[in-house]
Steps between C-alpha positions, in 0.01 A plus 500: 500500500542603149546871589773331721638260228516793248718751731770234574512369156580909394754488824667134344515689185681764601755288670592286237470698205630801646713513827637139456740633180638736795559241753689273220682762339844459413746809385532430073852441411717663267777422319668848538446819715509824441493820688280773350610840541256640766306790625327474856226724573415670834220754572515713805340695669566630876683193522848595677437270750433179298760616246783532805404101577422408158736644246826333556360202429438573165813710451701188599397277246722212374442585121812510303296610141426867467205610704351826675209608785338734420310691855204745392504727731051569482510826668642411847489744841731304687868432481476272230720742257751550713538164581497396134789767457716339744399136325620637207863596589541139571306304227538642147244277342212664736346741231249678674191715371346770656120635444406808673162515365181280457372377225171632401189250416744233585447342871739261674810302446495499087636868443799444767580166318404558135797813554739229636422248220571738261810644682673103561763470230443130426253242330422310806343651808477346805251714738478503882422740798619683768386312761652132357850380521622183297535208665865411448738695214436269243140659460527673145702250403239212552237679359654632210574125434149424434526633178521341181421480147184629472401618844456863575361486904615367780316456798649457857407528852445745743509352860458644799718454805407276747471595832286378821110571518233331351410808298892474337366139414196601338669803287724203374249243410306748323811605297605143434094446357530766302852384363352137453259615269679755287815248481247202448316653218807653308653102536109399337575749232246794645736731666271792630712668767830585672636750785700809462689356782654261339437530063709516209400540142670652162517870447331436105192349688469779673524803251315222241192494702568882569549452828228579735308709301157321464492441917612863585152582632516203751735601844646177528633203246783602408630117523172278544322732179766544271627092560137392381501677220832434345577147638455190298508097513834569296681800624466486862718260719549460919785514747456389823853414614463610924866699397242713234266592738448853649411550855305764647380598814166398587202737639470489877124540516181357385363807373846600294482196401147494379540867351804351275284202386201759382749686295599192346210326415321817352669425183422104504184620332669657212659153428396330155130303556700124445725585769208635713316262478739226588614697793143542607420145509764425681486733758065420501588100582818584711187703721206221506729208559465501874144674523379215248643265652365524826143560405554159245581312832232634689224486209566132380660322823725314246831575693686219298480654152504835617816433658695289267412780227608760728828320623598436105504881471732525757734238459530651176521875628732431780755297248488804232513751759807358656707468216430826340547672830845313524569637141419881650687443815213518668468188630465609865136575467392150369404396889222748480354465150203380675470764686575763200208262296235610722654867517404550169162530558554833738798608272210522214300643671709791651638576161126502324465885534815517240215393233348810518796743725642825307874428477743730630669755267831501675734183451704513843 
């Protein structure tokens, strides 16, 4: 009973002090706007196909301030150059860069993007990939507007498309958990996280810190790393206006699925120990709730108290979950939180050998 007591008081915690400034959040106003000139950043490689789909919708932009994408081309065997070529002729603010050779004790996406950070012309950058499209043309434009005095990263999201399948469902639950928390704790003043899908920060932060140099050993992190090192209570701000979200297509497997997951959490263990360790707890209660619960029932037989404590936690979930899924346009998947709840348990457990899994050295 204690045990029991203990996990859903961490769970309560979580909601309230945590996800509940998502679910409540309201868009700061200002008493003017302006429009930054930009640079977005794209890293490709063998991606002529997702380019072809995904392009244009960056290229058409309704920006009226000075701005620029610039493609890295990361050693592509396709028909990605050619295809940026004929780009080109039409959009003169494409400036694209071309590697033809790897870089050398450097594995992953940073060399590709460090080359396009330094190549982008202006103080804010506003990174994405190949396989996302904004949501609507107002996308740099809203997140560009979370900028002000003070604030040097902005952190958006990067959803995935919805389409039928329970799997589809479960690829965009996951993403809007992760979101949750990394949008949740930068509102708390602890950001630790964001997603080269959908990130902008200044240039000067970047070459500051000297850009990815003290994570160049590690394949991946490139925007989970380098965010929770550089990001603070006071420089770090969120966007999460459904126009300033990217969309990408979701994996059509379990296994892909799974295989993407490993390569992301490998890094979750080079985060800083506070973050860690609040991530940790979390995820620890979010697992016991329903195996604790259960053998509390069965063990002490008192069904009242056992279920009143258990139904506070999720009034309380349900309510939080709702709203801040409404705020992320995700709002179709509140029927089955339930149902997600006790998926957690398995999703844990599949993505366990990530503790201890070799990442993979290429970034595509």
């Amino acid at each position: 009973m204690i045990a029991f007591i203990a996990v859903i008081a961490i769970q309560v915690f979580y909601y309230m002090f945590f996800f509940l400034r998502l679910a409540i959040y309201k868009k700061p106003s200002k008493t003017f706007n302006v429009e930054h000139p930009i640079s977005v950043v794209i890293c490709a490689r063998d991606e002529a196909e997702n380019l072809a789909n995904n392009l244009p919708g960056v290229l058409v932009q309704q920006y009226s301030t000075t701005h620029e994408i610039v493609l890295v081309n990361d050693n592509s065997e396709d028909e990605s150059k050619y295809l940026i070529e004929e780009f080109k002729k039409s959009f003169k603010n494409l400036n694209p860069v071309t590697l033809t050779q790897e870089a050398k004790m450097i594995s992953g996406k940073k060399f590709p993007l460090s080359i396009g950070i330094k190549s982008a012309k202006n103080e804010t950058l506003l990174l994405t990939d190949a396989d996302c499209v904004p949501a609507s043309e107002n996308w740099m434009k809203l997140m560009q507007d979370g900028y002000n005095d003070g604030i040097e990263i902005v952190l958006g999201y990067g959803a995935y498309k919805k389409k039928p399948g329970l799997l589809n469902k479960l690829i965009r639950f996951e993403t809007f958990q992760t979101a949750l928390q990394y949008f949740s704790y930068a509102l708390a003043g602890l950001p630790y996280m964001g997603v080269g899908r959908n990130l902008s920060y200044k240039k000067d932060v970047f070459l500051r810190n000297k850009g990815f140099s003290s994570i160049n050993q590690i394949p991946s992190g490139d925007d989970d790393l380098f965010i929770n090192q550089v990001a603070t209570a006071k420089n770090t701000a969120i966007v999460i206006d459904h126009d300033a979200h990217t969309l990408s297509e979701p994996k059509t497997s379990f296994n892909a699925w799974m295989n993407q997951k490993y390569r992301h959490y490998t890094t979750s263990k080079y985060y800083k120990k506070s973050h860690s360790f609040l991530l940790a707890l979390y995820a620890i209660s979010l697992f016991l709730v329903y195996p604790i619960t259960i053998a509390t029932l069965l063990i002490s037989k008192e069904y009242i108290i056992v279920g009143t404590i258990f139904g506070v936690r999720l009034i309380l979930q349900a309510t939080i979950l709702r709203a801040a899924m409404k705020k992320l346009n995700e709002l179709d998947l509140w029927p089955w939180f339930i149902l997600f709840d006790i998926w957690s348990i398995f999703y844990y457990l599949f993505t366990l050998p990530s503790v201890w899994k070799a990442p993979q050295k290429n970034w595509n």
